[in-house]
N, C-alpha and C positions, 0 to 999 in steps of 0.2 A: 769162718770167713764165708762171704757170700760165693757161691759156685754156681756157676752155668752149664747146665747138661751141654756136650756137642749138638746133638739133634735139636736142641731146641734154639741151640744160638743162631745156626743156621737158618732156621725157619726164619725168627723173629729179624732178624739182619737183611731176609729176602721180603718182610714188611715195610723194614725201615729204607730202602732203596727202593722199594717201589711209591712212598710217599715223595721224592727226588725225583724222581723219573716223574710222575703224575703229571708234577707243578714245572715242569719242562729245563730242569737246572743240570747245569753239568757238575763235577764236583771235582777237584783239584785232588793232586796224590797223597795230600797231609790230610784231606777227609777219609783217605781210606786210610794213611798211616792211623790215624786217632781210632778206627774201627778195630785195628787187626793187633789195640797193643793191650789187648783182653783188658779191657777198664781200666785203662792209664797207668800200668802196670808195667810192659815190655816195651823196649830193653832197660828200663830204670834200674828194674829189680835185680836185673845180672851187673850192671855199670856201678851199682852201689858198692858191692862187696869185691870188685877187682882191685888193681894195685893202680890206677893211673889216678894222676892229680886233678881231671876232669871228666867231664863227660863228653859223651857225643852229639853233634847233633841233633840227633834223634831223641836220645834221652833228655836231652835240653827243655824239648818241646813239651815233655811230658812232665819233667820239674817241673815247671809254670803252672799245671794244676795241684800241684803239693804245697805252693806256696812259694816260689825259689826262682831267680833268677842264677844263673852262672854269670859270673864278669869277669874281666882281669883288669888291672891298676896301667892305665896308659902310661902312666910318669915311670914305673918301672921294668917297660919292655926294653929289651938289649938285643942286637943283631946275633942270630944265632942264638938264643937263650928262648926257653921256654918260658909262655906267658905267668905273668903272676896269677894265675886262678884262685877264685875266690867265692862265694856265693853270698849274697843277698837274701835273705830272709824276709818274706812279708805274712804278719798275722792274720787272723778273721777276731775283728772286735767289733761286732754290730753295734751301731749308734755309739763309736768309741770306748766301750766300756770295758776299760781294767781292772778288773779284780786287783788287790794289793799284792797278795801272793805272789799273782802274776808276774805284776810288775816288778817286784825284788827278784824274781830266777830271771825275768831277760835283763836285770843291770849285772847277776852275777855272769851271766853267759856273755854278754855284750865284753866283760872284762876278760873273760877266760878266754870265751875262743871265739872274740869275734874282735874288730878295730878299739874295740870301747868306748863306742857310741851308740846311741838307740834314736830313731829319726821318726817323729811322728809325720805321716804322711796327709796329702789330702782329702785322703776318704776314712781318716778316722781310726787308722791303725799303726802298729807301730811296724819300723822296719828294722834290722839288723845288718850291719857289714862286715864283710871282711871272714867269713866265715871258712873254713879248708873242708874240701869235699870230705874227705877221712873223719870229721868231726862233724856233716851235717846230720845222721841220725841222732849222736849226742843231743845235738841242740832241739830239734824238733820234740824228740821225746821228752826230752824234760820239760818241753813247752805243754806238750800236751799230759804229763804230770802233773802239770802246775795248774791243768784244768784253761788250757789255752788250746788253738790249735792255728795249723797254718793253710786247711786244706780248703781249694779252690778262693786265696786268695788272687792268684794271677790264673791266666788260662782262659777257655774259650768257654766260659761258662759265669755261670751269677758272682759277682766281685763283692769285696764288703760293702754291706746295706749300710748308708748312711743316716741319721737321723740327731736333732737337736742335741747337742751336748748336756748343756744345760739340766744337772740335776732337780732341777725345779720340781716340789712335792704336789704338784702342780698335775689336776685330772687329764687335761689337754697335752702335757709334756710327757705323764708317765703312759700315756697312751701313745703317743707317738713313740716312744723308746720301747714301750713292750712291743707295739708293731713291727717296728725294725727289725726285732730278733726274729719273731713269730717269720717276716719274711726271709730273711738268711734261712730259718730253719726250712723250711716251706721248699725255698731252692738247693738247699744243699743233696749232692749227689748220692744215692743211695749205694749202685756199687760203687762209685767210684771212693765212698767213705771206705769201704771195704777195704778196698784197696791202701788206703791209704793209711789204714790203720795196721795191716799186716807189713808193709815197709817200715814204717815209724815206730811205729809202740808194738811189735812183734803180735802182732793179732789181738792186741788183749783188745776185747768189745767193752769194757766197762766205759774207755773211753768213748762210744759210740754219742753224736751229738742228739740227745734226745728230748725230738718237738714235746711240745704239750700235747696230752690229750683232744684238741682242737684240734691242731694242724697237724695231727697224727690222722684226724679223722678225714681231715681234708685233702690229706694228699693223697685220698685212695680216687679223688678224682681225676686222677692224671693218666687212670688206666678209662678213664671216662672216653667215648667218640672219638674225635679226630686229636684230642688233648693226646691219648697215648701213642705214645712215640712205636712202637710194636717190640720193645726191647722190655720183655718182663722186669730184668735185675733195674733196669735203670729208663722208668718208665716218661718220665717228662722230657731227659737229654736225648736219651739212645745212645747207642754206641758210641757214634760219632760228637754228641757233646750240641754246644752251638756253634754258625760261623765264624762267632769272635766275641771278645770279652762280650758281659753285660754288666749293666749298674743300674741303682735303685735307691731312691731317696726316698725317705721322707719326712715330714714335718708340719710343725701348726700353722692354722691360717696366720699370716702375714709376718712369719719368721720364715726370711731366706737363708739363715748360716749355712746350710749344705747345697745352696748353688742347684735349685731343684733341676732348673732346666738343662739342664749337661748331662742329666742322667738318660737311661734309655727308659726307666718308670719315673717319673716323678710321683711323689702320691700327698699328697694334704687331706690329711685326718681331722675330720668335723668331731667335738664332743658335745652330746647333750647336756640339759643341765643338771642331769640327775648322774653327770661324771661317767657317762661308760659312750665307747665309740659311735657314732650314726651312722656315718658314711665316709666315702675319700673323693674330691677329684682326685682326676687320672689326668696326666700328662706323658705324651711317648715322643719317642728319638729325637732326645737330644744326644750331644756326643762332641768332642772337641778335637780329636786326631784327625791329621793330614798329613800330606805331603809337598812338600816345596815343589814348583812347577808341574804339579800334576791337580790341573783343574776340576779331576773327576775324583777328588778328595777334597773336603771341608768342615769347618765345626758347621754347627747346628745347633738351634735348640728348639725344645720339644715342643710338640702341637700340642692343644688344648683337646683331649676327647670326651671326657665327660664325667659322670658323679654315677656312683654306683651307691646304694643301702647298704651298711653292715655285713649283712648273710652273704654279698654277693664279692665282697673285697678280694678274697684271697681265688676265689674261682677262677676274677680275673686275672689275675694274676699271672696263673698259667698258663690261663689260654695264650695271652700277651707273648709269652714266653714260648710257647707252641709255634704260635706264629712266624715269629726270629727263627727258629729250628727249621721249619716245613718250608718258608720261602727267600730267608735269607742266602747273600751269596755264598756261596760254598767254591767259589772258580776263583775268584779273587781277594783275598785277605784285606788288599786297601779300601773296596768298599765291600765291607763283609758286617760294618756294624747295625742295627737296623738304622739308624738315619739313613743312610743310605734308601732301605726298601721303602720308606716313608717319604724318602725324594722323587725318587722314581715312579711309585703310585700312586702317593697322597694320601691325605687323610680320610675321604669319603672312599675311596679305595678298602683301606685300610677296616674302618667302619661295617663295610659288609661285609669284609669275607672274615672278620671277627664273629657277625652275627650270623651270618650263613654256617658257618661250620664248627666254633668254636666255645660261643658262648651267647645264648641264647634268652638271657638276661634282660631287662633294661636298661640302659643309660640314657642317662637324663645331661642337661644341659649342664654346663661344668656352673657350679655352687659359687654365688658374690663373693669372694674373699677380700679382706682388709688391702691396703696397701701392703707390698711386701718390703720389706729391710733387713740389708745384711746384720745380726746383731752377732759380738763375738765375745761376750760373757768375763771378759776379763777386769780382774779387780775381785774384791767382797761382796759377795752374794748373801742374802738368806735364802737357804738348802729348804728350810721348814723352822718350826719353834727354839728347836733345839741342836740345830746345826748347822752353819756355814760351810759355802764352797769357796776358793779363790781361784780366779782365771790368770797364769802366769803367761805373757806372751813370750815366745819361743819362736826367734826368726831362723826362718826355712826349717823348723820342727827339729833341730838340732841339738839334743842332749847329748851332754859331755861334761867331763873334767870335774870340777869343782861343784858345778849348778849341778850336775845327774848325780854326785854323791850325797850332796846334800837336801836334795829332794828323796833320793832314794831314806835317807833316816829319818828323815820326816816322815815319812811314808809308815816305815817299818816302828815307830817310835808311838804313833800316835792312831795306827791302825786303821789308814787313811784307804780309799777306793782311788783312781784317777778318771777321767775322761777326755777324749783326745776332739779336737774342735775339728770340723772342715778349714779351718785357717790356719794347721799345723801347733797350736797353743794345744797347754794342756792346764789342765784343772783337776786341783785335790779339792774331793771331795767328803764328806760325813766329817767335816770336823766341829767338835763340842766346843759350843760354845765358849766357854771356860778354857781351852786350849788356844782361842784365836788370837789373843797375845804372841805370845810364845811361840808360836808358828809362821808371825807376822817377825817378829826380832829373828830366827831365823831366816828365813826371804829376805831381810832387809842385807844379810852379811853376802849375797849371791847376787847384788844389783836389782832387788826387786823393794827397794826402800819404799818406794814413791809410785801406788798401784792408780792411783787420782790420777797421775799425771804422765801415760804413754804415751810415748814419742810417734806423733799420726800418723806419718806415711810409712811408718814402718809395722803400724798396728794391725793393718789387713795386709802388706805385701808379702808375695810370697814366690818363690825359685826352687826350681827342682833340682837335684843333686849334681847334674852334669857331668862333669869332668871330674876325675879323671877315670872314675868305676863306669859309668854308663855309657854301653856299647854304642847307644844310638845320638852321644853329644855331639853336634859339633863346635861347640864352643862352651866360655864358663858361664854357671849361672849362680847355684847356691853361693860359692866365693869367694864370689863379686859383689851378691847383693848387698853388703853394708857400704860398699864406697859407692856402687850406682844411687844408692838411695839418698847417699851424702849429700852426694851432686848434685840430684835433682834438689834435693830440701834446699841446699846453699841458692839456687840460680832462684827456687820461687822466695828467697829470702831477701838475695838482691833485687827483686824486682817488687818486692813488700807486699806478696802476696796471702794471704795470712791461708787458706782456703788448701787442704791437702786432695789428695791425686790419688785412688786406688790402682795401684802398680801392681805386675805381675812378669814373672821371667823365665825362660827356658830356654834350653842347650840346645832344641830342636823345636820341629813344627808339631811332636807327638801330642802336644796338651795336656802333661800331667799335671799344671798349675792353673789349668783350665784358664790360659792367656787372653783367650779371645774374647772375654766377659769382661777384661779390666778397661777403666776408661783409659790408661796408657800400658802398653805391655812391648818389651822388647823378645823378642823368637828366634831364636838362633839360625842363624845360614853361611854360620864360614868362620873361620878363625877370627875372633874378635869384630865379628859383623853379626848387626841382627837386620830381621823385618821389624820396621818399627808400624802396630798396630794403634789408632785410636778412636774412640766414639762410644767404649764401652759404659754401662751403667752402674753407677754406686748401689743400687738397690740387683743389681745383677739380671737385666731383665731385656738385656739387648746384646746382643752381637758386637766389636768393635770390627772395624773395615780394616786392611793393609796399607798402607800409606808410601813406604820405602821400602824397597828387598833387603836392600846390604848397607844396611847405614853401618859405617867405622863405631866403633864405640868412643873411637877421640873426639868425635863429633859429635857428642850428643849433649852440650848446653849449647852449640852454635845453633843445631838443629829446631830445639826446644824454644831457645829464647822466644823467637816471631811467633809459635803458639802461644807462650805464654804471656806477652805483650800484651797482644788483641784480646787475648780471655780477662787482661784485666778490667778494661772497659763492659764486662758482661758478667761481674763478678756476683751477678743473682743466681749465675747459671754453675752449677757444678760442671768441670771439665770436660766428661765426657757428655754432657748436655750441649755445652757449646759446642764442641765438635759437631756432632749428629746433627747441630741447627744450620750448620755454612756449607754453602757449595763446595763439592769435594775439589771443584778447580781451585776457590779457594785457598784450603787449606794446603793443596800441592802447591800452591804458590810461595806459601809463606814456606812452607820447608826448603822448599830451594831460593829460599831471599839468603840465603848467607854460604851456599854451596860453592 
């Protein structure tokens, strides 16, 4: 395992505080909690092997870099009764990619010792419920036997890298998909892998996540100038890690499937024509979490900074990443993301003290790109010559029952890979030709007869788990969205609207279904109330506005009708186009005509 002399941690520790101090930042007691738990280690490591059905808080915060949330089941708390604890499982699958293996141990584990479901998330990974703390090392380690792993999917440090689904044998696709991982690998934590390999899989190193030769060679620039953090074992985070999650997309010119601008990198990968990378724009803090009445929280999306060459890609990267570390908030968690530092000082800001101290590079003006479009791959694809993919859609990413067994045989039958979409669907993929028959007859027995023909506003919508597992609901979102989405399809049916709505929804204002990008999106703020959100872009390239706080959910065709009235007179315009074209007095008007 990785080890830190005393004398030298102390040294490097009186570096890494005086980079904090420098830049004039205070630092809150969970930046020094994250310092003092020797590389995400303490007290997890003692909390594992005791006798109690959960953890503590402390050890909570430090699950979330292993992959893990703790929860308990709201519907079955009782006066006097301890809670239902349970844990949450989230993977690391860069650019969605399941191995088949993979995926047959988490549908056996899913049945064993979890609820017996498997929940593809929006960043491209799969997640797990219902797990008992007594059975989370079970589970992790067989994850990462299975040549999976969970480590730094949640936590204050780099989240799964997302990147085109789409197995397209394609030089532009498979260069953005090797990038993705190249980037996971790039930011993944050194000691804190350490660490996380002695908890989970009892120290064995063979699991150790290991870069290519490339990014093996590049990460030695993280001990480079002001890139090194002064913490030898863990020289890009340091001790303390970053001030709050991070995320990192990317993709080809003029494919949005992963939502670039929500991330805190966005990166679009140029290929020459001789099939090997050129360059990337760069796009920084974007970000979608907030807070209800606290105006000094907001989503964002990311500035435009510029186009780097090939050799210079991944440099930036870190420095990027350096940045977040060195001047991000460290005092307040709600604005700890860098949108935040990028609101606060801007992007010409941002711009020099990249070039003054971090990376000393060119950046050139951000590269024409095509228009961009959400595209979400589902249906029959050609993979290549000799192999199709199919894209199954899968509302709010919810595998179970019947549809998870009989994907899982399919899977295990015909020796199939998966890939999981930024829009919670998934996709088998490598199947022979000669098999797409028979793989089609079964699909057809699990409601997926008819791939031509998916039901539209249900084709991009998407809702996050809410109630009754997640701590921070206040209200339902996933197990609702088939009757909210009813509704709205039935009122644009009576009003003979032929023209579908990219909808989005959540239990709260957190933005795990990244709401704020949808041209209509409901947000949780109170038992059966949302904020109703709208203005957002079908191509995902604008912001939607807030409209109402607490709209009832009984009210929402009354609400809807007068928007949708007047849109049909402007039926050139997609939704959230007419929205963003009418005065917001306007549009407040029409919501309160039927209040």
């Amino acid at each position: 395992m990785i080890k830190v002399e005393k004398v030298k941690k102390k040294k490097d520790s009186a570096k890494e505080e005086t980079v904090c101090l420098a830049n004039g930042l205070e630092v809150s007691k969970f930046e020094n909690f994250k310092k003092s738990s020797q590389f995400l280690k303490e007290p997890l490591a003692t909390e594992l092997v005791n006798e109690s059905d959960h953890f503590t808080n402390d050890a909570v915060q430090l699950l979330k870099f292993h992959g893990s949330y703790q929860q308990d089941n709201r519907e079955n708390r009782r006066p006097g009764k301890s809670k239902d604890w349970q844990m949450m499982l989230r993977l690391r699958n860069p650019g969605g990619e399941v191995p088949g293996k993979l995926f047959l141990a988490l549908d056996e584990l899913s049945d064993k010792l979890g609820n017996g479901t498997l929940r593809a998330t929006t960043r491209q990974a799969f997640q797990m419920h219902g797990i008992r703390k007594e059975k989370l090392k079970e589970v992790i380690q067989t994850i990462v036997n299975s040549m999976g792993s969970t480590l730094a999917a949640c936590g204050d440090i780099n989240r799964n890298v997302m990147a085109p689904a789409a197995p397209f044998d394609s030089p532009e696709y498979n260069i953005a998909r090797a990038l993705a991982k190249k980037v996971a690998d790039l930011l993944t934590p050194m000691a804190g892998q350490g660490t996380f390999l002695e908890l989970w899989a009892d120290g064995d190193l063979e699991y150790t996540i290991k870069p290519d030769k490339d990014i093996e060679a590049i990460r030695k620039l993280q001990f480079k100038d002001n890139v090194f953090s002064g913490i030898k074992d863990e020289p890009l985070y340091g001790s303390t890690y970053l001030p709050r999650k991070f995320k990192c997309a990317v993709t080809v010119p003029g494919d949005n499937s992963v939502d670039l601008l929500t991330n805190d990198i966005g990166i679009v990968a140029f290929t020459s024509k001789d099939g090997n990378l050129e360059g990337c724009n760069f796009y920084v803090g974007g970000g979608m979490g907030r807070t209800h009445n606290n105006e000094e929280t907001f989503a964002r999306i990311a500035d435009p900074l510029g186009y780097v060459e090939e050799p210079d890609v991944y440099e930036l990267i870190q420095s990027i990443v350096a940045i977040q570390r060195d001047y991000g908030d460290r005092k307040s968690r709600k604005n700890s993301r860098m949108k935040y530092l990028l609101h606060k000082k801007g992007i010409k800001w941002f711009k020099k003290i990249l070039s003054d101290k971090y990376f000393k590079k060119e950046i050139k003006k951000i590269r024409k790109e095509p228009d961009k479009a959400l595209i979400d791959y589902l249906g029959w694809h050609k993979q290549n010559k000799t192999s199709h993919f199919v894209g199954l859609p899968l509302l709010s990413g919810r595998l179970s029952g019947e549809k998870k067994n009989t994907i899982s045989s399919i899977v295990k039958k015909y020796n199939l890979d998966l890939r999981l979409t930024p829009n919670q669907d998934i996709l088998l993929c490598n199947i022979a030709n000669k098999n797409k028959s028979a793989i089609q007859n079964s699909l057809s027995k699990i409601g997926y007869e008819n791939l031509d023909n998916i039901n539209e506003i249900q084709r991009h919508a998407l809702a996050c788990p809410a109630l009754p597992l997640c701590g921070l609901a206040m209200t339902e979102a996933e197990r609702i969205l088939p009757d909210v989405l009813k509704r709205i399809e039935n009122l644009l049916l009576d009003l003979k609207i032929q023209k579908t709505i990219l909808f989005r929804m959540t239990g709260c204002p957190n933005g795990c279904t990244r709401p704020y990008m949808a041209e209509l999106a409901l947000v949780g703020s109170g038992q059966n109330k949302y904020q109703l959100w709208l203005g957002g872009s079908k191509n995902l390239q604008r912001l939607a506005k807030p409209f109402l706080q607490r709209m009832e959910l009984n009210d929402l065709e009354k609400t809807l009708q007068p928007l949708f009235d007047n849109w049909k007179s402007n039926l050139d315009l997609d939704f959230g186009d007419f929205i963003n074209t009418q005065d917001e007095n306007y549009i407040l008007n029409l919501l309160n005509e039927n209040q």
